[in-house]
Structures are given as C-alpha cells and as structure tokens.
C-alpha positions in Angstrom: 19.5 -4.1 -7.0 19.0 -3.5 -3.2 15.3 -4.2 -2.0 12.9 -2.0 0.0 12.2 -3.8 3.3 9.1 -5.7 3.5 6.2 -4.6 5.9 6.1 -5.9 9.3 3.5 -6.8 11.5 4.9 -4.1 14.1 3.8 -1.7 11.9 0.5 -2.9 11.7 -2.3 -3.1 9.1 -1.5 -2.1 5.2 -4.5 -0.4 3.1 -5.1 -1.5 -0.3 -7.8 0.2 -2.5 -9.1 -2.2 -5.0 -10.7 -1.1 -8.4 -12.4 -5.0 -9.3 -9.7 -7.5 -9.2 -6.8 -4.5 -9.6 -5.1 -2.3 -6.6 -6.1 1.0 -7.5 -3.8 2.1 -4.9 -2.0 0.4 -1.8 1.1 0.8 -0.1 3.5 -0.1 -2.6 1.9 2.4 -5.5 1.6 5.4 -2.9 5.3 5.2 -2.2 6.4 5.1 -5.8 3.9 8.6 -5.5 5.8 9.6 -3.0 9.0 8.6 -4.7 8.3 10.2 -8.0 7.2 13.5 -6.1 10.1 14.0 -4.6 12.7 13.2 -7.2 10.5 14.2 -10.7 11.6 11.2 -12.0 10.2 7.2 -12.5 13.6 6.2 -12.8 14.5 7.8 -9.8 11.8 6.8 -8.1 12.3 3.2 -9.1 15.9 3.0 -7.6 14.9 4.4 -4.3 12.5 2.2 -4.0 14.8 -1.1 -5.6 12.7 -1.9 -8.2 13.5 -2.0 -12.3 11.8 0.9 -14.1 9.7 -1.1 -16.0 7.7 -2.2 -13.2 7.6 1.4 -11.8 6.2 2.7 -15.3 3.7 -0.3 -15.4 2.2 0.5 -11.7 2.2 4.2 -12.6 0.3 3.0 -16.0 -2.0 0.9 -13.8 -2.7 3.8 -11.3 -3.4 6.2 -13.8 -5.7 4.0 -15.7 -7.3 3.6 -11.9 -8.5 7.0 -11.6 -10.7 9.6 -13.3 -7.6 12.0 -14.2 -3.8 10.8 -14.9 -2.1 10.7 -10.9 1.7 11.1 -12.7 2.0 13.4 -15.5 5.3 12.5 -17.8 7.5 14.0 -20.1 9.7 12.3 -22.9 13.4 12.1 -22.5 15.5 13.8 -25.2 18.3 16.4 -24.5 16.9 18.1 -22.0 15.5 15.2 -20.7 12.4 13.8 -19.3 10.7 13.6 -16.0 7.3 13.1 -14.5 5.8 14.9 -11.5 2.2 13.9 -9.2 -0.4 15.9 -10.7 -2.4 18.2 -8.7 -5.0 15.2 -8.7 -2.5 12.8 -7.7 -1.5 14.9 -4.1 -4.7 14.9 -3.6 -5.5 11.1 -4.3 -2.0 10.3 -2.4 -2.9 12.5 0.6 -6.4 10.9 1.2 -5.0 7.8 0.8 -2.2 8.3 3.4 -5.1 9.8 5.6 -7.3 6.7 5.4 -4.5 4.3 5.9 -3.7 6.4 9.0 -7.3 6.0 10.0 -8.3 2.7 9.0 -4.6 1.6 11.4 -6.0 3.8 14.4 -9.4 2.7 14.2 -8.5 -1.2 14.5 -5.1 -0.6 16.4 -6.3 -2.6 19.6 -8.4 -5.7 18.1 -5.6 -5.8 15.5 -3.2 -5.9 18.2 -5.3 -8.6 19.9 -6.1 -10.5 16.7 -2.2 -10.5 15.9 -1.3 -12.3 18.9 -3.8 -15.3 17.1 -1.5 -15.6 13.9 0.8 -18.3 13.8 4.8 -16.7 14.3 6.4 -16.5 10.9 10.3 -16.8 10.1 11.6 -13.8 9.4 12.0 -14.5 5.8 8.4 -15.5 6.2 5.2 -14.4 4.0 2.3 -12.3 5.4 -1.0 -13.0 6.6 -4.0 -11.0 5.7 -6.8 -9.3 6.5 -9.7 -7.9 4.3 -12.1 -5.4 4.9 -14.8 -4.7 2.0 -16.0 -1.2 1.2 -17.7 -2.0 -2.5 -20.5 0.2 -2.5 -22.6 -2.0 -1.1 -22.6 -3.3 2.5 -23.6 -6.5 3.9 -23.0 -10.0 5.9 -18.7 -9.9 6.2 -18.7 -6.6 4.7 -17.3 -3.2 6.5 -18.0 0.1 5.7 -19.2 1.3 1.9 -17.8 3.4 -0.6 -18.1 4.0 -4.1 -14.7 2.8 -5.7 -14.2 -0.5 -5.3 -12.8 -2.5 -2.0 -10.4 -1.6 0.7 -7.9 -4.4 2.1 -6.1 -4.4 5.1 -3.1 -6.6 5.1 -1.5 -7.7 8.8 2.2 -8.4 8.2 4.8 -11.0 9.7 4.1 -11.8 13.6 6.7 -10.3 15.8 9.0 -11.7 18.3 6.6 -10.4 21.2 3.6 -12.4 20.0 6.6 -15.7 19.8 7.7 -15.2 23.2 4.2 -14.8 24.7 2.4 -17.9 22.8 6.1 -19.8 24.3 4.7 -18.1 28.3 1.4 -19.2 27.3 1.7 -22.9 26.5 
C-alpha cells in the first residue's frame, strides 16, 4: 500500500493539539478530515492517504472522543452502502485548526528558519526532530501561550540539503 510522504523540514513547523497524553488533532488526523470530506468515505479516505482502514476508523474514533460533539458522522454499510461526512462541528474544528497551524508556521517562520540551521542534517530516510510549544491553560517558566484544551506541539521535520551544504561552508 503506497505511503503518504513524510513531512519535511522545508515545509517547516507541524501543529499538534494535545488533549493529556493524546493528539486531539495534528497533521495527520486533519488530513484524514480533509480526506473523508472530500470523498464521504473512511475507506476512501484511508487509501488516499495509504493507510489500512482500521487505523483511519481508530484516529477518527480517537478524534471524536477528543471533542465536545462527534467531528465525522458515519453511516453503516449495507446495500446502499455506508459513508461518513465532517460534521458541521468538524469544518469548523478542521478550519481553525488549519488556521492556527498557518499562524503558529508564520509567527515562528524566521527563528525557526534560524533554529533549523542548528539541527544536526538527517539522511533522507532519517526521523524528525522536534519542537514543543505548551498552551495548557496555564502559562509559565518554558511554557508559550495558554489555552483551555490541552497542549500545542510544533514538530520541525528532517534538515534540508541547504542547512548540509551551509554547515559543510561553515566548518
């Protein structure tokens, strides 16, 4: 089963919103959103995105369980089939969430650009470095910004072949 491409560092910073220990929502969740929206179907949505269905219908269990109201509304198979569609709660849970990530990228673009060139170059088969900031409700000493829901985690990807060739220049 072909796989979706793993994030890159070039496209900088990846939002996660954490509910205690569990990822409300992050990258990964939104575009199985995304997915199901636009094919009203998990098992669509799972094949686009190169995953089994089983995990898609877990992390659409998981996100639903997140939130106040159901994101992804289902109906059972049979002969005229099943489906599921976003809920109007879960456009406008995916379309906050694809405006934060927006923000959160443009608001740290430069020092993450900066900081980026400090990661040690990965292969590009490599695994990802991270990056966390904390927005638990409560603010404090390593903490940035505050919300009510639970944590938001930014995650820097793979180090491209620019920062390679500069730390090479560079000594």
């Amino acid at each position: 089963m072909p796989r979706k491409p793993r994030h890159t560092a070039a496209s900088g910073p990846r939002l996660r919103v954490l509910l205690g220990a569990s990822i409300a929502i992050g990258p990964g969740k939104a575009d199985l959103l995304d997915a199901i929206g636009r094919s009203g179907s998990i098992s669509a949505a799972a094949r686009t995105l190169g995953m089994s269905y089983r995990r898609a219908w877990l992390l659409v269990e998981a996100t639903n369980d997140a939130f106040v109201e159901p994101l992804v509304s289902t109906a059972t198979g049979g002969s005229g089939g099943g489906g599921a569609q976003l809920t109007d709660f879960g456009r406008i849970v995916l379309d906050r969430y694809r405006r934060m990530e927006y923000r959160a990228a443009a608001a740290i673009a430069r020092e993450f650009d900066e900081f980026r060139a400090l990661l040690r170059p990965q292969v590009e088969t490599g695994g990802e470095a991270g990056v966390e900031a904390v927005a638990a409700g409560k603010t404090g000493a390593g903490k940035v910004g505050a919300g009510a829901a639970g944590t938001v985690k930014a995650d820097a990807g793979k180090a491209g072949k620019a920062e390679k060739a500069g730390r090479k220049e560079n000594g």
